[in-house]
N, C-alpha and C positions, 0 to 999 in steps of 0.2 A: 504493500500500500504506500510506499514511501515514507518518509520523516515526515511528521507533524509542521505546519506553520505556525507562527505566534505572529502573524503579521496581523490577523484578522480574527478576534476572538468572536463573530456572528454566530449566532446560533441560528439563524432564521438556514429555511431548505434545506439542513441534516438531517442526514440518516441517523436517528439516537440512541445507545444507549445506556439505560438509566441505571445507578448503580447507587446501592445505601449501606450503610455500617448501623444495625440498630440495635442500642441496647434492651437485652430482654424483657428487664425490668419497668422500660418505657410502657407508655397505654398503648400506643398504636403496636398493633400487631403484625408479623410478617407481610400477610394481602393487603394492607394500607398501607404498608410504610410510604411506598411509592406514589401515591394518587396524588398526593396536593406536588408534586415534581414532574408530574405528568401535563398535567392543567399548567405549569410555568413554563416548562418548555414546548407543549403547543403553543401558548400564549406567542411566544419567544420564536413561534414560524416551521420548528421541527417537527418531523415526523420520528414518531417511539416505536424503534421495531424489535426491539429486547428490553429486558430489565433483570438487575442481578441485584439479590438481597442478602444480606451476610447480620447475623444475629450473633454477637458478641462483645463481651463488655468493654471490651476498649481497642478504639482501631490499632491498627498495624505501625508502628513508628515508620517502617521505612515507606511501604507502599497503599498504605489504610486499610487494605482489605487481605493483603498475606498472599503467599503464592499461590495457592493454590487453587481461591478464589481470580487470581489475573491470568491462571492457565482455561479455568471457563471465561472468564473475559475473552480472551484473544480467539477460543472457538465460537462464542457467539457473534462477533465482529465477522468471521468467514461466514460464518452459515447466513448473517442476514446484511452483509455488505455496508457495514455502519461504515461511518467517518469522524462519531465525535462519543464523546462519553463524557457523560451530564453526573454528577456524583451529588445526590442530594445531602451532601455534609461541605462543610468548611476545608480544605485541603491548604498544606505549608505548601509552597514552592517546591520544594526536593520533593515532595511525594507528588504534586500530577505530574513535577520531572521526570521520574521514574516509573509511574505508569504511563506515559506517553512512549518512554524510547522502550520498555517493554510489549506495548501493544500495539506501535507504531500508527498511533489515532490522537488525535487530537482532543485534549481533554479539559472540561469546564467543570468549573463547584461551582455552586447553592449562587454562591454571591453574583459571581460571574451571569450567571444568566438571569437573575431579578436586573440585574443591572442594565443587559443589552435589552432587557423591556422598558425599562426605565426612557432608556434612550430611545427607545422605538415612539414612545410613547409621550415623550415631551414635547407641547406646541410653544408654549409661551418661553419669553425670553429668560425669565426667571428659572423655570423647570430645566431649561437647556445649562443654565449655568450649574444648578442644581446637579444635575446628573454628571457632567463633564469634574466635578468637583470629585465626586464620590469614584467617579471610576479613577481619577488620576490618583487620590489617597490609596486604594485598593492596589493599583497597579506597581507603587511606587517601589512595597515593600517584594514585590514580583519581575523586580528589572534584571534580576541576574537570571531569574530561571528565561526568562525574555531573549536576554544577549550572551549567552554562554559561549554561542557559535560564533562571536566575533572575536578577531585577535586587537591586540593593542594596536593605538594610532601612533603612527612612523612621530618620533619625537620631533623639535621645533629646531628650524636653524640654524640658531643660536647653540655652538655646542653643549654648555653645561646646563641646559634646561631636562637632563636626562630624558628616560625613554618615550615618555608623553602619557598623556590618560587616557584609561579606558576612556569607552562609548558608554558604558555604563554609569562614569561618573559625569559625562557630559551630560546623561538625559536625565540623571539624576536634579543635578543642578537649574535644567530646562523646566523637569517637572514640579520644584519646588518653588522655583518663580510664578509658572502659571498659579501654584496652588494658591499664593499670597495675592495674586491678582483676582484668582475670582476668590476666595474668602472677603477681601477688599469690595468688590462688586456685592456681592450678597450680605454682606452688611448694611450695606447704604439699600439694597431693597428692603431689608431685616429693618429698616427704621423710618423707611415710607410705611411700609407695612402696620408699623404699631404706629404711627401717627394718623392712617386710615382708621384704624381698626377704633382709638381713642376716640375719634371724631364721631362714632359713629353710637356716643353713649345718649344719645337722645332715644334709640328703642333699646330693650333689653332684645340678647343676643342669644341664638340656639344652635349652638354648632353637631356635627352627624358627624361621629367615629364608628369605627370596627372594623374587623375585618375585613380586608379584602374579598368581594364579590357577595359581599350578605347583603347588598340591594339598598345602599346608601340611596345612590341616583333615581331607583325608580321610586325609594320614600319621598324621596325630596322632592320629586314629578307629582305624587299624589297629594302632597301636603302643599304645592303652593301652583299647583299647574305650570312651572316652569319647565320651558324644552330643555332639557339638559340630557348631553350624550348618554347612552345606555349601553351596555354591553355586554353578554353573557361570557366575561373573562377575566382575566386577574389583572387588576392595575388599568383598567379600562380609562380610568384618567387620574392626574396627575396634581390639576391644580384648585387650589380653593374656589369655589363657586357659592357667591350670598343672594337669595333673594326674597323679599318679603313674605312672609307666611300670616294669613290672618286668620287669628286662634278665635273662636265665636264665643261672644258673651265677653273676651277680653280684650281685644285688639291683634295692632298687628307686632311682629317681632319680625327683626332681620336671623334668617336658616341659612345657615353653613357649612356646605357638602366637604369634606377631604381626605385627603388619599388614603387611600385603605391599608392595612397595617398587616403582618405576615410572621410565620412563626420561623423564628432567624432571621430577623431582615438584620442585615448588616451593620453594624453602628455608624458607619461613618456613613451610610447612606440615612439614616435620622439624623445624626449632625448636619447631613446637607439640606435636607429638607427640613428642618426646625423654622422656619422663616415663613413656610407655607402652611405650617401645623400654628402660626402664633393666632391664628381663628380662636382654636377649640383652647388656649392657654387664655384667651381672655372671654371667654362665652360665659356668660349668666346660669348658663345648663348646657350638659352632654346627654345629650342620645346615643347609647351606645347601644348600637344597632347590629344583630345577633341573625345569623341564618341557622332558625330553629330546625330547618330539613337537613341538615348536615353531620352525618356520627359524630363527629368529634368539635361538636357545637362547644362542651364546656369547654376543652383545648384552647380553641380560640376565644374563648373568651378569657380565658387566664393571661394568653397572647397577648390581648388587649390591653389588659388590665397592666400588664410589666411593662409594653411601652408608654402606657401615660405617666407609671412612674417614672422612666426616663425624661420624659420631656416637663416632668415637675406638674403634673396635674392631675395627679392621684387624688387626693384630696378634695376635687370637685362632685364628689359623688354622683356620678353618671346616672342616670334613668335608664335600665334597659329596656328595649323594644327588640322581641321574640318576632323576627319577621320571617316571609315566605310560609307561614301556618298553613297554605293553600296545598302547599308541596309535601307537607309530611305524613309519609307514608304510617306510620304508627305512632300512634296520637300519646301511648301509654310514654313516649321518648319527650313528648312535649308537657304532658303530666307531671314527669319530673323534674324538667326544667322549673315551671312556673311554681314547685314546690320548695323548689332550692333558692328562688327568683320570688316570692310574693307579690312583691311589689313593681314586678317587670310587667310590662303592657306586650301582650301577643296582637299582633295583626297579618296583612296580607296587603303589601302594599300594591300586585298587583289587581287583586278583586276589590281593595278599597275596606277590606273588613276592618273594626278596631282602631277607627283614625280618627274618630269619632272620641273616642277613648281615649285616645292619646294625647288629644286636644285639650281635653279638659285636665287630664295627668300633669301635661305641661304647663297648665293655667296654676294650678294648683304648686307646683312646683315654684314657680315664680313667685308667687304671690308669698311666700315664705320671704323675698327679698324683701316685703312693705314692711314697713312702719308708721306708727300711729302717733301724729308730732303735730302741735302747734307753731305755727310760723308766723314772728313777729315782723311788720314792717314799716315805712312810710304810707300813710293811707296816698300822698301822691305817687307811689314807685306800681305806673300802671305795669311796668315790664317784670316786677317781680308776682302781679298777677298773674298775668300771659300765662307764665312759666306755669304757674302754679295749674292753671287751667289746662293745658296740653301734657303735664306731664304728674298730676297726682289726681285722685278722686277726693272735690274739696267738700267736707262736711258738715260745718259749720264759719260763717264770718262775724266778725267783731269788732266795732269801730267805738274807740275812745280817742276823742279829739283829731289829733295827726297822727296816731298811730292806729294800724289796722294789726289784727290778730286772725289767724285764718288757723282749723283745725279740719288737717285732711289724712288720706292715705299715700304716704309718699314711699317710694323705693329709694330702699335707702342709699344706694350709689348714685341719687341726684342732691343727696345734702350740700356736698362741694359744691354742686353748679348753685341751688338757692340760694347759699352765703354769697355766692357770688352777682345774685343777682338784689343783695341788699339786705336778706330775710334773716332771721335770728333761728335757727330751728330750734327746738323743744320738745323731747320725745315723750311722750304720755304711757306709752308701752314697757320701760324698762330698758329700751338700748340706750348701748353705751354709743357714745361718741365723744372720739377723744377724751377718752380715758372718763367721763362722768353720766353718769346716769341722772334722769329729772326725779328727786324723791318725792314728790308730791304727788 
């Protein structure tokens, strides 16, 4: 078959095969190990025309999977004429070295192929810097298994400047510049970003996580009839999408669709994306949005649950939503979800069922943010009305002399903006603010 390239790490139109190291002890069993790497690398354009599964507790140092399992390697490559092999694990450098010049195929891990969808799959200028980031981090610490087959460059001129430097420490140096440039770049989106996102505290905010392909997009299509892409595939898109949602009986609130989240996504590929995730870091509420038809529904949602604590929003107590209900084949698996879950809302976002529910879950939800405050101010400061009218339910008014007193329902993350529009706030309910509570 000849030697392997690294010119071009595509996965898209190979022949594939899939290979796992799984520990016994794991949930997923021998017939799943493979499925959710199956689903990535179609996504990723390839055709799977094997797959090798190896159950033991800890890979192979030299080669992940041990001889014996790379002597069926190398007979499954003849019998079905593959050219690549997909390893759904993490591989060092020296070991896909060493099953490549052993198998003489061209070989990708886990990370490698989220990645080339990643790319495949970026439109906006942001995603693309995004992506280009995380693959050059990823690749960086991979530039020797890359350049082995090159010899040193003929040294300089100048006699005593010795033999000259590798190519490897050139693109070294090449690739550390690019990384400081687009880091540099995606900071400055990283801070339009959160000055969008601030500006936009005149509604409270509903951000939509979970994992990948649980049917963010088509909740987010039934909840606000926005067109927004759909796609029955992993990572189907890439960037934050907001658009008005109006909850009945409460108003309206800005919903915010974003990238779907995976079990091993790469770290430095959520360091790259953290800038597109700064939505659901400042949302009011998380919808963590669950594909209840799926066996290893709770997986991924543990999945979920560890990257929000990466990205520092563990703490926001997510609302789960049990969606695609429509699709589950045995109901006794949804049973115990919603028993484990009480307080999680089941629906069907493509029959519409339960959104109804949901609606008011979320009102509900919210409305935990209000507080019940008296707001003192000038009876002339019509603009500290306004406010008050567009953004509390006002319960009572009270006018002595030049001074007006107004007793409403106000959310509390508009305190700062009243004080700023003149008003004295006075909480009646017990919150604190700034450090004092109203004892009266």
């Amino acid at each position: 078959m000849g030697e392997p390239t690294r010119d071009k790490l595509k996965v898209h139109a190979q022949r594939a095969i899939l290979v796992a190291v799984v520990d016994p002890r794991e949930q997923r069993g021998k017939d799943k190990a493979l499925e959710e790497m199956q689903g990535l690398v179609e996504t990723a354009g390839a055709e799977v025309v094997g797959s090798v599964v190896q159950m033991r507790d800890k890979p192979d140092i030299g080669t992940y999977i041990g001889s014996g399992k790379i002597d069926e390697l190398r007979e499954l490559i003849h019998a079905t004429d593959a050219n690549l092999i997909a390893f759904d694990n993490s591989l060092s450098p020296s070991q896909a070295k060493a099953v490549e010049e052993l198998t003489k195929t061209q070989v990708v891990d886990r990370s490698e192929v989220i990645l080339d969808i990643f790319a495949t799959h970026a439109r906006t200028h942001e995603s693309r810097l995004q992506v280009e980031l995380a693959q050059l981090l990823y690749m960086r610490s991979r530039l020797t298994r890359m350049w082995t087959h090159l010899e040193r460059i003929a040294g300089g001129i100048v006699g005593g400047r010795g033999p000259g430097e590798k190519q490897l420490e050139t693109d070294r140096r090449l690739i550390d510049k690019r990384i400081t440039d687009l880091k540099r770049k995606l900071a400055e989106v990283e801070k339009r970003r959160e000055r969008e996102v601030a500006g936009r505290k005149e509604k409270m905010t509903v951000s939509l996580v979970g994992y990948t392909n649980a049917g963010k997009s088509t909740l987010m299509r039934a909840l606000t009839g926005a067109d927004v892409y759909i796609a029955n595939q992993l990572f189907a898109t890439l960037d934050t999408r907001t658009r008005s949602w109006t909850i009945p009986h409460w108003g309206d609130v800005l919903l915010s669709d974003t990238v779907g989240f995976i079990r091993n996504l790469p770290h430095h590929l959520v360091a790259s994306f953290r800038s597109t995730l700064e939505e659901a870091r400042h949302a009011d509420l998380l919808l963590h949005v669950v594909d209840a038809s799926h066996p290893e529904a709770q997986l991924q949602i543990t999945t979920v649950q560890e990257v929000l604590g990466e990205l520092g929003v563990e703490d926001h107590h997510p609302l789960l939503v049990l969606n695609k209900t429509d699709a589950v084949e045995d109901r006794s698996f949804l049973d115990v979800l919603q028993s484990r879950y009480p307080e999680a809302i089941s629906v069907s976002a493509v029959e519409g069922t339960g959104i109804a529910e949901l609606g008011r879950a979320v009102a509900d939800r919210l409305s935990d943010g209000f507080m019940k405050a008296r707001v003192e101010g000038s009876a002339g400061n019509g603009r500290l009305l306004r406010y008050l009218q567009q953004h509390s339910e006002l319960l009572k008014t009270e006018y002595d002399e030049n001074q007006v007193a107004y007793e409403c329902r106000l959310p509390r993350r508009f305190t700062w903006a009243v004080e700023q529009e003149g008003g004295v706030v006075i909480p009646l309910d017990g919150t604190v603010l700034n450090g004092k509570a109203n004892e009266e």
